[in-house]
DRENDRENDREN-924723 format. One line per 10 residues: their letters; for each residue x, y, z of C-alpha. Coordinates in steps of 0.25 Angstrom, whole numbers. Example, Ala and Ser with C-alpha at 12.3 -4.5 7.8 and 13.67 -1.06 7.14 Angstrom:
% DRENDRENDREN-924723
AS> 49 -18 31; 55 -4 29
***
This chain:
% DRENDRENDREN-924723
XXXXXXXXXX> -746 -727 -550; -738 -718 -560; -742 -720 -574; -729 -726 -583; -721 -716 -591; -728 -721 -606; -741 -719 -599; -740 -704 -597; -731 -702 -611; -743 -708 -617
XXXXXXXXXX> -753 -700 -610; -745 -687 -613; -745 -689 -627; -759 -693 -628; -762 -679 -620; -754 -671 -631; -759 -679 -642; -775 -675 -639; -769 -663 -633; -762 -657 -645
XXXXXXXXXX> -773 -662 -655; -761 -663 -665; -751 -673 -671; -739 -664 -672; -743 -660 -657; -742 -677 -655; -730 -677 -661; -723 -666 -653; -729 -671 -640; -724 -685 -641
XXXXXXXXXX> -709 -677 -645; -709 -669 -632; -715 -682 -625; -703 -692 -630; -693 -681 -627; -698 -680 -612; -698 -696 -613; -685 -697 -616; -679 -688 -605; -688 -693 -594
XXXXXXXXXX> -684 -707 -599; -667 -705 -601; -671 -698 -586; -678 -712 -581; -668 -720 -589; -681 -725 -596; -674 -722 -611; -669 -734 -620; -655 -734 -623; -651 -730 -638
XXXXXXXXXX> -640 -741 -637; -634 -755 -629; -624 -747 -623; -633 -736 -618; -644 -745 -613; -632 -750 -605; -628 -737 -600; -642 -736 -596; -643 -749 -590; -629 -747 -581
XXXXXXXXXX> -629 -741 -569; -622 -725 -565; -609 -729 -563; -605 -721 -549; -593 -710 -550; -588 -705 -535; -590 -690 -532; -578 -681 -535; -573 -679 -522; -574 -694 -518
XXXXXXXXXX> -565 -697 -533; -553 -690 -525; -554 -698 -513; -563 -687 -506; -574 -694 -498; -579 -684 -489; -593 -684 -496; -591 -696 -501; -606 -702 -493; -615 -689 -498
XXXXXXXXXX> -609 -691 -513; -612 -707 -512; -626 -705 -508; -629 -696 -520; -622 -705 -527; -630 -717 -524; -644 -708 -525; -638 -704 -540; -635 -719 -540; -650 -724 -536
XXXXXXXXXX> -656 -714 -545; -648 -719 -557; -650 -734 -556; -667 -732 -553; -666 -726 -566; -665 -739 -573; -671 -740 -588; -684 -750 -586; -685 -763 -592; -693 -768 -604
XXXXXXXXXX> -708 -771 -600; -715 -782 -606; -727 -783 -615; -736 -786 -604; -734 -772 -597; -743 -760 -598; -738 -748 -598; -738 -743 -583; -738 -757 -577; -726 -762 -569
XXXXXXXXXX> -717 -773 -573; -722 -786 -567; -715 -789 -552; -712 -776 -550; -718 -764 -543; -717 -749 -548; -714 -741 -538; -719 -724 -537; -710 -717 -546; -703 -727 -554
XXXXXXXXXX> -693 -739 -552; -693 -752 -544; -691 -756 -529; -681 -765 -533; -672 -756 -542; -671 -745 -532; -668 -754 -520; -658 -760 -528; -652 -747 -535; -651 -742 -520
XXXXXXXXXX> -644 -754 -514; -634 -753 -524; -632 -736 -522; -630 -740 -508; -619 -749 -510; -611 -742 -518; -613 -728 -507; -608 -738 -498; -596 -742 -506; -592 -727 -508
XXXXXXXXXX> -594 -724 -492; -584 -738 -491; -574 -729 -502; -575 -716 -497; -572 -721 -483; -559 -729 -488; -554 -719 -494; -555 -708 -482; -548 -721 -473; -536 -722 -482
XXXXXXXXXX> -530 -709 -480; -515 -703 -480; -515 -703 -464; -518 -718 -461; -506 -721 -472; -497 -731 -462; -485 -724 -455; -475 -732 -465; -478 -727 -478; -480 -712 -470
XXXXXXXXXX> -467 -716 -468; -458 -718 -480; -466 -706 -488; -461 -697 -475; -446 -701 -479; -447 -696 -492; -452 -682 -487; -444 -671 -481; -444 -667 -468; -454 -656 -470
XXXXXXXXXX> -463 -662 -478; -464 -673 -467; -466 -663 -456; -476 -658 -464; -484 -672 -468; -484 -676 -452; -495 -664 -451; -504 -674 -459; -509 -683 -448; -505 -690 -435
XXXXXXXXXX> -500 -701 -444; -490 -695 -452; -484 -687 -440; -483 -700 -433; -475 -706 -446; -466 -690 -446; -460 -692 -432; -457 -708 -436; -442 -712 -433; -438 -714 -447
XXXXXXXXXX> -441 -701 -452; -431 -695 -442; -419 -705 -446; -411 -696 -453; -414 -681 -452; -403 -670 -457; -404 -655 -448; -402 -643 -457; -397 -632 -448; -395 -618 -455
XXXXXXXXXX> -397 -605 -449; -406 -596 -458; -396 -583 -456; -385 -592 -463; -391 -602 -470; -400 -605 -482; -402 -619 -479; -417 -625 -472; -414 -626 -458; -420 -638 -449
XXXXXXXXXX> -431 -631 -441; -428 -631 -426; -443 -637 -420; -440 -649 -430; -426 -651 -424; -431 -651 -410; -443 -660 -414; -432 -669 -419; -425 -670 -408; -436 -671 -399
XXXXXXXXXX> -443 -683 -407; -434 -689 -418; -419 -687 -411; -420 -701 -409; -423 -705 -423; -412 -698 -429; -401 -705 -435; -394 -699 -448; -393 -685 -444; -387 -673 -451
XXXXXXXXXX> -385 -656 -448; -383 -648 -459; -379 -634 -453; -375 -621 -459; -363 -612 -458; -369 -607 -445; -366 -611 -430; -380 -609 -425; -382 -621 -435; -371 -630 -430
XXXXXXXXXX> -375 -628 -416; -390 -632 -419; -384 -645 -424; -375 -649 -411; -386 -645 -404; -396 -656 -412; -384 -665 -410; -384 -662 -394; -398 -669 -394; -396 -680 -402
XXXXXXXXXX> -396 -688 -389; -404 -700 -392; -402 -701 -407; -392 -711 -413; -386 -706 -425; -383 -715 -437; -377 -703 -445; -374 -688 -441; -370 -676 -452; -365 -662 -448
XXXXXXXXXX> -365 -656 -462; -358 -641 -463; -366 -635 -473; -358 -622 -475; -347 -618 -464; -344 -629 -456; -352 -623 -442; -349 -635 -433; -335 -629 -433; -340 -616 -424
XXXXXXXXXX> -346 -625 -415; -339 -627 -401; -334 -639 -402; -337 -647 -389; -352 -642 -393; -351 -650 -405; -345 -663 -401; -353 -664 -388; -366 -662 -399; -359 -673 -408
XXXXXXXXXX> -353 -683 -398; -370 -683 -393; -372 -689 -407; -360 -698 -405; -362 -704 -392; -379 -707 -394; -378 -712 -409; -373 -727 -408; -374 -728 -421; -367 -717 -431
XXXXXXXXXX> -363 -722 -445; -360 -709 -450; -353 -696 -445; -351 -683 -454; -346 -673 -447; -337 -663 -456; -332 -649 -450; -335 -652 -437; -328 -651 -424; -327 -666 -421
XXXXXXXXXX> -315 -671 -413; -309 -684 -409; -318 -686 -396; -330 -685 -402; -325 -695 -414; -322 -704 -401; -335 -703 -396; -340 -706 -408; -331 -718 -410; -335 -723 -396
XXXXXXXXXX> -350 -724 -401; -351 -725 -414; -337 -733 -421; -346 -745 -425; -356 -738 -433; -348 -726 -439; -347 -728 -454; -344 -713 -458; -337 -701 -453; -336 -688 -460
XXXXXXXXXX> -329 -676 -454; -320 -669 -462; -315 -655 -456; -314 -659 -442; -303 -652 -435; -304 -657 -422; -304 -672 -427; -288 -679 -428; -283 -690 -435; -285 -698 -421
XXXXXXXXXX> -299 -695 -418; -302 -700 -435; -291 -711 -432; -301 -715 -421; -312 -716 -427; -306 -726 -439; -301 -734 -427; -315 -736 -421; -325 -734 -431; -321 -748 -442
XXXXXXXXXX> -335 -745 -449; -331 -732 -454; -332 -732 -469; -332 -717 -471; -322 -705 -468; -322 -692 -470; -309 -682 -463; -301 -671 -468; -286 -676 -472; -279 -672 -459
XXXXXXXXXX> -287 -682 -453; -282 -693 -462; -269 -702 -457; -260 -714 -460; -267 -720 -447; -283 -718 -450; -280 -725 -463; -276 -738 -458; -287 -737 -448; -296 -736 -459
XXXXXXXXXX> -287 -746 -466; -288 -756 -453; -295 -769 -454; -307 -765 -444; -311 -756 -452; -320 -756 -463; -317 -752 -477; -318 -737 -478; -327 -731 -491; -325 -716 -490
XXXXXXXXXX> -314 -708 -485; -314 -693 -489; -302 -687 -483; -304 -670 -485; -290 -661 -487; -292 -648 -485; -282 -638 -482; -288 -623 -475; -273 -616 -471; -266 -617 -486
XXXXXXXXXX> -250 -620 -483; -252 -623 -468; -259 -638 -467; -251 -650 -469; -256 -662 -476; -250 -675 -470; -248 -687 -480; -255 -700 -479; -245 -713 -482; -248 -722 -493
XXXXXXXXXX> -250 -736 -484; -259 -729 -476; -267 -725 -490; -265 -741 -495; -269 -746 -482; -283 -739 -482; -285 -743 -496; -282 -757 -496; -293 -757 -483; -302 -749 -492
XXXXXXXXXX> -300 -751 -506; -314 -744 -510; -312 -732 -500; -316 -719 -508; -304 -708 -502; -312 -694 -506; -300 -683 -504; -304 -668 -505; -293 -660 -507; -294 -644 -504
XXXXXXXXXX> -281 -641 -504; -269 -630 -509; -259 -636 -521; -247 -636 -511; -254 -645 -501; -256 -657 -509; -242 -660 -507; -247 -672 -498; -257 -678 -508; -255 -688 -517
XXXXXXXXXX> -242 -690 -517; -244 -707 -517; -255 -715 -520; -269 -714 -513; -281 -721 -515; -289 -708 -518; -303 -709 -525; -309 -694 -525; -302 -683 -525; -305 -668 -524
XXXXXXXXXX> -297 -655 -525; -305 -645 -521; -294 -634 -523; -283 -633 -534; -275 -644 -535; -263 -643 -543; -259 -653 -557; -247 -659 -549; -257 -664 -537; -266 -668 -550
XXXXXXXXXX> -256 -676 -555; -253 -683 -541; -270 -687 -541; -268 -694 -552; -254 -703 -548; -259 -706 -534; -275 -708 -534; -276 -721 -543; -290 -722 -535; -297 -710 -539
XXXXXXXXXX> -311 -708 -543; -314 -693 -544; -304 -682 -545; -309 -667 -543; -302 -655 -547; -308 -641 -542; -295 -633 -549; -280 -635 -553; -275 -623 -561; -271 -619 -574
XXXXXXXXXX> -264 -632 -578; -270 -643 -587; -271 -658 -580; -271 -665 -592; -261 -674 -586; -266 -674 -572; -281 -679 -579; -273 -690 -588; -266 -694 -577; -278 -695 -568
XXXXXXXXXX> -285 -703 -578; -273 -713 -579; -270 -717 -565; -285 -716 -559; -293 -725 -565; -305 -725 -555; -306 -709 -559; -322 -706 -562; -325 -692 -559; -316 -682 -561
XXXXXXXXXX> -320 -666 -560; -311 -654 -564; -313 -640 -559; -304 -627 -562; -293 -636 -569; -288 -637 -583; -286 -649 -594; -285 -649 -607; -297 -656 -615; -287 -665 -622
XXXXXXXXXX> -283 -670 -608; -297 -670 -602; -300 -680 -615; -288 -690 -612; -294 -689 -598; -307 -693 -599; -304 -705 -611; -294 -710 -600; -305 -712 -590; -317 -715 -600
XXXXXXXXXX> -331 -718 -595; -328 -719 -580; -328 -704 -577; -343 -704 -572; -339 -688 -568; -332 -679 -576; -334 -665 -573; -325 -655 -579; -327 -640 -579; -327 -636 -596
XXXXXXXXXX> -315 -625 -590; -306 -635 -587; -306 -641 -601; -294 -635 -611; -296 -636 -626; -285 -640 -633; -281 -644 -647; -288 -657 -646; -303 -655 -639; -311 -643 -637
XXXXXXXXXX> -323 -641 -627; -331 -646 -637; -325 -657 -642; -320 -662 -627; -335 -666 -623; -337 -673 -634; -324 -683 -632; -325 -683 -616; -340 -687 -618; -335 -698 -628
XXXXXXXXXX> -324 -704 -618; -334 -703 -607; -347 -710 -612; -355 -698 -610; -360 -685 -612; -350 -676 -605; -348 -660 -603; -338 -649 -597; -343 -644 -582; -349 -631 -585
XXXX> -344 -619 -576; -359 -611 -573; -359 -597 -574; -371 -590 -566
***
């Protein structure tokens, strides 16, 4: 049996003391024996604590810190770095500090019921230590293998889902490389509901393009799926013609809305026409269903309005399609006959009559929300304007009170002879070319039920009275924008104290304003920000 660890000290020192012959070779040799005893003892753990609180810290046990890589949620060495944390573990808690012995011992004798066992340490401690390293490698292994089930892949299909929504088309394509799962969620139905095809030839165009193998993969897989649907072509024909061509194929889908959109030129207008309304009455005839139909500077006639009116007059809520040459009066008188549910309309004025206002007006029909009516003239002197009565204007809005009637106005000063010449029930008006004072003046007498009034250009002569005038008669008027025209800043004032705090918009050009002997362009933002409740500033012209 090895001799205890006092046994040998004393030995030692009894060896240097009749070695040396000396007391000063005493002292010294009992200095380097008490140094050696201390570092084998803070080694062993054998050292008494200097205080409470370190005699506990000596007492506690390691507490155990997860490897680096396995903080992160990295478990690929996760059993190699829990066994040599359970053997640092074991090694920790043999080293246990020993217990008082009492006055009956010897030195080198065992406590009593225990056995001593060759190199230090007790069955029972180590058995214990060892079970306990165990368990907590075995909880790791448990945590560790957790934490590689729950991964991004085995997420359920419906929260893939709503964050696919959020992401562009691209970044979806690119997120279905991930894993069978997530391809699965990309080809789901309703992430092909509503899809919009951008088609723009590189040679003309600036604009991204729709990549032709995602078309056909559309078409092939999704065409069914579709239902709000939109073309966004340039001023090229090769562009219109790719989108009558995805029209063509749209065989088995049932559209709830369709969008031709022009983004330049309108290109449908060099199209053949029988190509593009047998590639459009393919859209009319499968989709049951079409709520909304914009279809502006296109080649649309009246048997293709029929055909749409034969399949889809119970479901149609909105029709855009301004600048169609080949639709008459009849083929839009038609559709206000059959379609009741309509609630939107969008034509140019030539379109308009006495007769498709009182079937707007009829009782079948629903209350009408939106009607933009555009007037454009192309040949200056040589179109003619036809006037609409004032019952017809009455009747509509007595059927309608809260219809908003948007008119565009994009015409020469000598064609507005037509034009507000009684009483219409008007809300937004725009003139997109010179209008002159005297029609100005007619805006404000005959348009009680206008909102927002913009002026591109007038001329040389002030409106002062045309703006008070305005302010007196329309007392619905909120936004109001002023382009190349001229008013005094003392007018300008009256204006905008007679309207107050309900002009939400107010967007003058700081050319139109005219000092005079009352207000300068200083001092006219301080008074119009005082009548309008807010901070208020002159549009800035930018010079680049």
């Amino acid at each position: 049996m090895r001799a205890p660890f006092w046994t040998q000290c004393l030995a030692r020192g009894a060896e240097d003391l009749h070695g040396d012959g000396g007391c000063g070779s005493l002292k010294a040799s009992l200095a380097r024996r008490r140094e050696t005893w201390e570092k084998d003892a803070d080694g062993a753990g054998l050292r008494r604590a200097a205080s409470p609180w370190a005699a506990r810290a000596a007492k506690a046990e390691p507490r155990w810190r997860p490897p680096r890589d396995q903080r992160f949620g990295c478990g690929w060495s996760a059993g190699r770095r829990g066994s040599g944390s359970a053997r640092r573990g074991a090694s920790c808690e043999s080293r246990e500090p020993s217990r008082p012995r009492s006055a009956g011992w010897s030195v080198g004798e065992a406590a009593p019921g225990s056995r001593m066992k060759r190199g230090g340490g007790r069955d029972s401690d180590h058995n214990s230590s060892e079970e306990g390293t165990a368990e907590k490698s075995k909880k790791l292994r448990t945590t560790n293998e957790r934490s590689q089930t729950c991964d991004w892949g085995n997420l359920l299909q419906d929260i893939i889902l709503q964050v696919f929504k959020y992401l562009p088309l691209l970044d979806r394509a690119h997120a279905s490389q991930v894993c069978r799962n997530w391809n699965q969620v990309f080809h789901m139905p309703d992430l092909w509901r509503c899809f919009e095809f951008e088609l723009n030839q590189p040679a003309t165009s600036y604009l991204k393009a729709t990549h032709p193998e995602l078309i056909k993969q559309i078409i092939k897989r999704h065409s069914n799926h579709l239902q709000y649907v939109s073309f966004k072509v340039d001023s090229s024909k090769e562009s219109a013609e790719a989108a009558c061509d995805i029209l063509s194929q749209l065989v088995n889908c049932s559209l709830k809305t369709l969008g031709l959109i022009s983004t330049a030129r309108p290109s449908f207008m060099d199209l053949p026409k029988s190509h593009f309304i047998s590639a459009l009455t393919v859209v009319f005839v499968n989709s049951k269903s079409l709520s909304s139909l914009k279809i502006d500077d296109t080649p649309v006639d009246d048997p293709s309005l029929k055909v749409l009116v034969a399949n889809n007059s119970d479901t149609l809520k909105l029709l855009k399609m301004s600048s169609c040459p080949h639709v008459s009066p009849a083929g839009v008188l038609c559709v206000a006959d059959r379609c009741h549910g309509l609630r939107e309309l969008a034509l140019n004025y030539h379109l308009l009559s006495d007769e498709l206002l009182l079937a707007l007006s009829s009782e079948k029909h629903v209350r009408l929300e939106h009607l933009r009516i555009d007037v454009v003239s192309e040949n200056p002197g040589q179109t003619h304007f036809h006037a609409i009565q004032k019952s017809s204007w009455d009747a509509f809005i007595r059927h309608s009170p809260k219809v908003n009637l948007v008119m565009y106005f994009f015409l020469y000063e000598e064609e507005f002879d037509p034009f507000f010449r009684y009483e219409i029930p008007a809300t937004h008006l725009y003139f997109g070319r010179s209008v002159s004072k005297d029609v100005l003046g007619r805006v404000g007498m005959t348009c009680p039920r206008l909102v927002e009034l913009v002026v591109c250009a007038n001329g040389l002569r002030p409106l002062d009275e045309e703006l008070i005038r305005i302010a007196e008669r329309c007392k619905n008027l909120s936004a109001i924008g002023l382009g190349e025209c001229e008013v005094s800043c003392s007018a300008f004032v009256e204006f905008v104290k007679m309207c107050g705090g309900r002009l939400s918009q107010l967007s003058i050009m700081e050319e139109v304003l005219i000092p005079d002997q009352k207000y300068s362009l200083e001092q006219i933002h301080w008074e119009v920000s005082k009548h309008l409740g807010r901070v208020w500033f002159p549009d800035m012209m930018p010079t680049w």
